[in-house]
C-alpha positions as CSV (number, residue, x, y, z in Angstrom):
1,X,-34.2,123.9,-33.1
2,X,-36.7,120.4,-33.1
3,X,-35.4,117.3,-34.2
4,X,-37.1,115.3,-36.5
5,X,-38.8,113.1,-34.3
6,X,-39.9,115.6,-31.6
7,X,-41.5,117.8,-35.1
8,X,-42.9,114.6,-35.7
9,X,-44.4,113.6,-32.7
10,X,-45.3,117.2,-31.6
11,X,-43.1,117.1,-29.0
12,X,-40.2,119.8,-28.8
13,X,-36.7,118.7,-27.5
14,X,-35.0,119.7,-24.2
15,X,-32.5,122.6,-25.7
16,X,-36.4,124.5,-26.9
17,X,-37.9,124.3,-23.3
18,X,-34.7,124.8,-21.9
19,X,-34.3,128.4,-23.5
20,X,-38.2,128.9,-22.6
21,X,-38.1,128.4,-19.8
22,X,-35.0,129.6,-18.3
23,X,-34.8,132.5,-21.1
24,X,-38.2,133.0,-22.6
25,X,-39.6,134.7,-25.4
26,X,-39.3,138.4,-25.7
27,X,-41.6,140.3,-23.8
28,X,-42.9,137.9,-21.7
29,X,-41.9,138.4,-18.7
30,X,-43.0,142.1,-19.4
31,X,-46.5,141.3,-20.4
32,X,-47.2,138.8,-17.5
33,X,-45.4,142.0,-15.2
34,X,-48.9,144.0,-16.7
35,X,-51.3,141.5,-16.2
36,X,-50.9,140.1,-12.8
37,X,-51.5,144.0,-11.6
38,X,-55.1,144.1,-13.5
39,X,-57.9,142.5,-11.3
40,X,-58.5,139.6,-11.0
41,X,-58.5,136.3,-9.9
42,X,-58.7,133.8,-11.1
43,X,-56.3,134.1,-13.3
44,X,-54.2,132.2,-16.3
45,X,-51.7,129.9,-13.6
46,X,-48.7,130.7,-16.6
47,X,-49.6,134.3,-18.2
48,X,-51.1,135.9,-15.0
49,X,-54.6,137.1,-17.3
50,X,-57.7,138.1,-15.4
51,X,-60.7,135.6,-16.2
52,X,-62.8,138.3,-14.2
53,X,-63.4,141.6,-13.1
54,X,-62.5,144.8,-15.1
55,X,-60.2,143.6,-17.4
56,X,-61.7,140.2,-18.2
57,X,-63.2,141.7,-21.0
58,X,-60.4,143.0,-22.5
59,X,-58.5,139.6,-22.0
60,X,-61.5,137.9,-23.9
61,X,-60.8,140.4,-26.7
62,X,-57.3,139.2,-27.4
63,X,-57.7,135.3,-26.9
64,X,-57.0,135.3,-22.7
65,X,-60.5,133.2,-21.9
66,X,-60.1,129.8,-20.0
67,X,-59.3,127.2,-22.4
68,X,-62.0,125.2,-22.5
69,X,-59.8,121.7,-22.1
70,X,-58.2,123.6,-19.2
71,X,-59.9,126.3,-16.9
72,X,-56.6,127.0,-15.3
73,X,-54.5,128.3,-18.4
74,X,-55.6,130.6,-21.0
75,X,-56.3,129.7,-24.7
76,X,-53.2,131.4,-26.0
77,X,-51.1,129.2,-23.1
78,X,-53.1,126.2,-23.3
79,X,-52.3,126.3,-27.4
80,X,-48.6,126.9,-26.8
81,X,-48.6,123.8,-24.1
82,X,-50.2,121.7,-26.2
83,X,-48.4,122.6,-29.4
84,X,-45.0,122.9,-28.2
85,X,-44.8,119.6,-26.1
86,X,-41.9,118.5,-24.3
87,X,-39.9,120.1,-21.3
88,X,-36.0,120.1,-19.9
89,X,-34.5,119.6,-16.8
90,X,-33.9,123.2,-15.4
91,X,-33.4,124.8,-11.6
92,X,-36.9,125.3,-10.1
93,X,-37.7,126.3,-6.4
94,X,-41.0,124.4,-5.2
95,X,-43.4,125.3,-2.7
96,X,-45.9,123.2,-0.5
97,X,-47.9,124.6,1.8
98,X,-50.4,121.9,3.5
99,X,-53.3,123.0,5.9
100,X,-52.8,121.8,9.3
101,X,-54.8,119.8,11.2
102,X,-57.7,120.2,8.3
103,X,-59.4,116.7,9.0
104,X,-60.1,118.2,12.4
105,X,-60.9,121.7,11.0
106,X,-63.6,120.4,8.7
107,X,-65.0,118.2,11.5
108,X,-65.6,121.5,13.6
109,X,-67.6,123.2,11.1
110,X,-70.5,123.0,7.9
111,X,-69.5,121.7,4.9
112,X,-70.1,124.6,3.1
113,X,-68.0,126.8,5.5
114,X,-65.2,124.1,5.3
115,X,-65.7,124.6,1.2
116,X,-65.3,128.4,1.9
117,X,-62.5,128.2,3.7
118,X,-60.5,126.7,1.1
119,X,-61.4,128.8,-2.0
120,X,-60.3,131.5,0.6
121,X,-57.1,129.9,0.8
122,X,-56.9,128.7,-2.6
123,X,-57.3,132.8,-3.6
124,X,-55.1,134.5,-0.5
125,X,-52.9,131.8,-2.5
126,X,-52.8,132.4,-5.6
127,X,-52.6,136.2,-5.1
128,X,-49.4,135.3,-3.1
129,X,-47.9,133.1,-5.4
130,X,-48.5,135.6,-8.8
131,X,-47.3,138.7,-6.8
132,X,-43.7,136.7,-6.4
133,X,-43.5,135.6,-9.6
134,X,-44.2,132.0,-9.0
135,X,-46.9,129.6,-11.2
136,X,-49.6,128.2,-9.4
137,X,-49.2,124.2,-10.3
138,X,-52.1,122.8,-8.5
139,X,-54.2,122.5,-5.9
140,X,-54.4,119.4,-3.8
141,X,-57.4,119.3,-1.4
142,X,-56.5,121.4,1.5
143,X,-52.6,121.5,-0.1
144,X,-50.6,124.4,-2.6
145,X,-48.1,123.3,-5.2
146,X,-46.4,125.9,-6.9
147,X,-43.2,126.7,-8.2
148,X,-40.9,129.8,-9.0
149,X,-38.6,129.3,-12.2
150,X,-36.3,131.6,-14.5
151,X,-38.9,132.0,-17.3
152,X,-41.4,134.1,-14.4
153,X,-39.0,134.7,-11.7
154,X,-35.9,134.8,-13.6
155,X,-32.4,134.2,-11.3
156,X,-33.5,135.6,-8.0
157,X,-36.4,131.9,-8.4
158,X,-35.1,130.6,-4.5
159,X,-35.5,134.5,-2.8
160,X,-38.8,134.8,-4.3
161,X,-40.4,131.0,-3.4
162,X,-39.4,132.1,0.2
163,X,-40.2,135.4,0.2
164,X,-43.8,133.9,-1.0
165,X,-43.4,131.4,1.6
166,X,-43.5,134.0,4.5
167,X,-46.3,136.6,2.6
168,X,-48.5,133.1,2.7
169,X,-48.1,132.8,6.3
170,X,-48.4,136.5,7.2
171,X,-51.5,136.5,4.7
172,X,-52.9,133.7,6.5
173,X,-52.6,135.4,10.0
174,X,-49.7,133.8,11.6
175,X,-48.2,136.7,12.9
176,X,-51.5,137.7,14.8
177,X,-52.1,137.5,18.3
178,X,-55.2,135.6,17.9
179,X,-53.9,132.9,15.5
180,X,-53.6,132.1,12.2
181,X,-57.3,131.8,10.2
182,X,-56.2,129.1,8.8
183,X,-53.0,126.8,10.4
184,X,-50.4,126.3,7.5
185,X,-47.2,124.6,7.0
186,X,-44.9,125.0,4.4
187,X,-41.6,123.3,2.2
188,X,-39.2,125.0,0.2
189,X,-36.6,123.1,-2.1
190,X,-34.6,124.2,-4.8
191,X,-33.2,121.7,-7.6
192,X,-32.4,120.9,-10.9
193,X,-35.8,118.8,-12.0
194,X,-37.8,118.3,-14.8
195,X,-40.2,121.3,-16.2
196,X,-42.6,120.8,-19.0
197,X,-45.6,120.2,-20.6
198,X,-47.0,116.9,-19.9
199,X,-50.4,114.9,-20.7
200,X,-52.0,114.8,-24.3
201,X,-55.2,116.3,-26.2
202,X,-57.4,118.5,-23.6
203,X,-55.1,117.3,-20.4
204,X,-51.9,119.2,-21.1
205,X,-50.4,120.8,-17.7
206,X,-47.1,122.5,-17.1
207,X,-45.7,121.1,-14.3
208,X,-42.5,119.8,-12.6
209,X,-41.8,115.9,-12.0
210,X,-39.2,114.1,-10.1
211,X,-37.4,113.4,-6.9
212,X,-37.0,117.0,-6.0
213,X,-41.3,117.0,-6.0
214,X,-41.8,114.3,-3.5
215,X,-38.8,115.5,-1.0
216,X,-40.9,119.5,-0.8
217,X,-43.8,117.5,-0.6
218,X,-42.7,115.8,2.5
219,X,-41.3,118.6,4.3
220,X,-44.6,120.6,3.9
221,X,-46.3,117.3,5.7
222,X,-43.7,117.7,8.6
223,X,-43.9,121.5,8.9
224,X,-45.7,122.7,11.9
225,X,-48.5,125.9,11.7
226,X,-46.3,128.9,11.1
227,X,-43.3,126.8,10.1
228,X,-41.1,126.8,7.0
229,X,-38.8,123.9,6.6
230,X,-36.0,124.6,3.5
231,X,-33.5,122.4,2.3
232,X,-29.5,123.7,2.4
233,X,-29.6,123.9,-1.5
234,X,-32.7,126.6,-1.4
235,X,-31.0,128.6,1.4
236,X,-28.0,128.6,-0.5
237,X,-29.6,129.2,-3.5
238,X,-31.4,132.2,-1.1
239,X,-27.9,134.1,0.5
240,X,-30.2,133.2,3.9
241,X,-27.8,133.3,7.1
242,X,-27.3,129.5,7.4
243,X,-25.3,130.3,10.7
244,X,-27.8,132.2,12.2
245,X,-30.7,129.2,11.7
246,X,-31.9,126.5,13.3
247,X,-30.6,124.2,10.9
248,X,-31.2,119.8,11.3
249,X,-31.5,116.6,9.4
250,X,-34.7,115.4,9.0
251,X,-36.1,111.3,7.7
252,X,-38.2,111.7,5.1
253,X,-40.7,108.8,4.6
254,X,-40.0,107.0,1.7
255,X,-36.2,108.4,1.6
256,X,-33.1,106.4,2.9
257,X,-30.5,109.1,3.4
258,X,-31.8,111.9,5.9
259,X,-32.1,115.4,4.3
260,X,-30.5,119.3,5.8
261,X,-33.1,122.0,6.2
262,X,-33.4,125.3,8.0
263,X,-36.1,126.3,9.8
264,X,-38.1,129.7,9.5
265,X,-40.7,130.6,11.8
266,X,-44.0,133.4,11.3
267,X,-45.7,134.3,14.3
268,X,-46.4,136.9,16.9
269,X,-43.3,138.7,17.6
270,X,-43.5,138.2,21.3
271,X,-43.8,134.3,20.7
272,X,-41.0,134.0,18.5
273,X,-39.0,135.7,20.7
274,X,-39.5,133.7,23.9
275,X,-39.1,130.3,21.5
């Protein structure tokens, strides 16, 4: 139920996005289950609808066009953001994954391969992240933000953001011989943040703010190609094997205590094995 001021400011309080988002409507899960198995991309980044191919004009039919204030979302999701504004602090599992050595990639070739490259990426991507239940959040330059949450994911949010973590680097060639075609590096943290709607008018975005943002952020920047760094509370959250890891304390610029991750690695079987 709103309070008065959050009906009055159009903002919905924390116990609404709370159940959204942890809960959801009935059927939703159900419907995007349908939709992200209909090509393709792109697609809505919170219902999983196909703006193109097959079914894109079936989508149009029923509302699922991009919203013209925001080509990422869909008009039905883009009028629910917008109308029901406001989030709640919930458990979400974020994932960074940051192109290594890109500066140097993009010196090496044409700007227009370099551009191709990326929406490459920015599609192997996106097809991970929907496939694992996760929402796309953004695209940074040569950098992935997404996250994987109860409303999409539902309890299981911390197997699934690493299970996408190691499909990404598989999907980007990592475990080939020959390298990956693109060199990524990736973070994985789980924790209680904050996960709503936020902006006004035709800039509404659902997205996740706080501490727990910046600290994935930084461990993508220190991952190596192939590498996945995760914090203790997403292995946890995961059932990984802590005792069978390599597990350290890393400094995190802009952080005074040192933080406890776990490292994963994706690469040719042969080199894993001799590291």
């Amino acid at each position: 139920m709103t309070s008065d001021r959050a009906a009055m400011n159009g903002d919905y309080d924390g116990e609404f996005w709370r159940e959204f988002l942890t809960r959801g409507r009935s059927g939703e899960r159900r419907v995007r289950a349908v939709y992200k198995h209909i090509p393709h991309d792109p697609r809505c980044k919170l219902c999983a609808a196909p703006f193109a191919g097959a079914g894109a004009p079936v989508m149009r039919l029923i509302g699922k066009r991009p919203a013209e204030q925001n080509p990422n979302v869909c008009r039905k999701c883009f009028t629910f953001l917008s109308s029901h504004h406001g989030g709640a602090e919930i458990d979400v599992t974020m994932l960074f994954a940051d192109i290594r050595g890109s500066t140097t990639l993009a010196e090496g070739m044409s700007t227009a391969d370099f551009r191709r490259l990326l929406d490459c990426f920015y599609t192997t991507a996106s097809g991970v992240v929907f496939a694992h239940d996760g929402m796309v959040d953004k695209f940074v330059g040569d950098e992935l933000v997404a996250n994987f949450f109860p409303l999409l994911a539902g309890e299981r949010h911390a197997i699934k953001g690493l299970d996408a973590a190691r499909d990404l680097l598989r999907r980007t060639g990592h475990e080939e011989p020959a390298g990956p075609w693109v060199p990524l590096g990736v973070g994985v943290h789980t924790a209680r943040t904050w996960f709503g709607a936020v902006g006004r008018g035709g800039h509404v975005e659902l997205t996740a703010l706080g501490d727990a943002v910046n600290t994935t952020a930084r461990l993508a920047s220190l991952a190596t190609a192939g590498e996945i760094l995760i914090t203790i509370e997403a292995a946890t959250t995961a059932a990984l094997d802590l005792g069978s890891l390599d597990r350290q304390q890393l400094e995190l610029r802009g952080k005074h205590q040192t933080i406890d991750v776990v490292r994963l690695r994706v690469g040719p079987a042969d080199a894993i094995a001799a590291a």
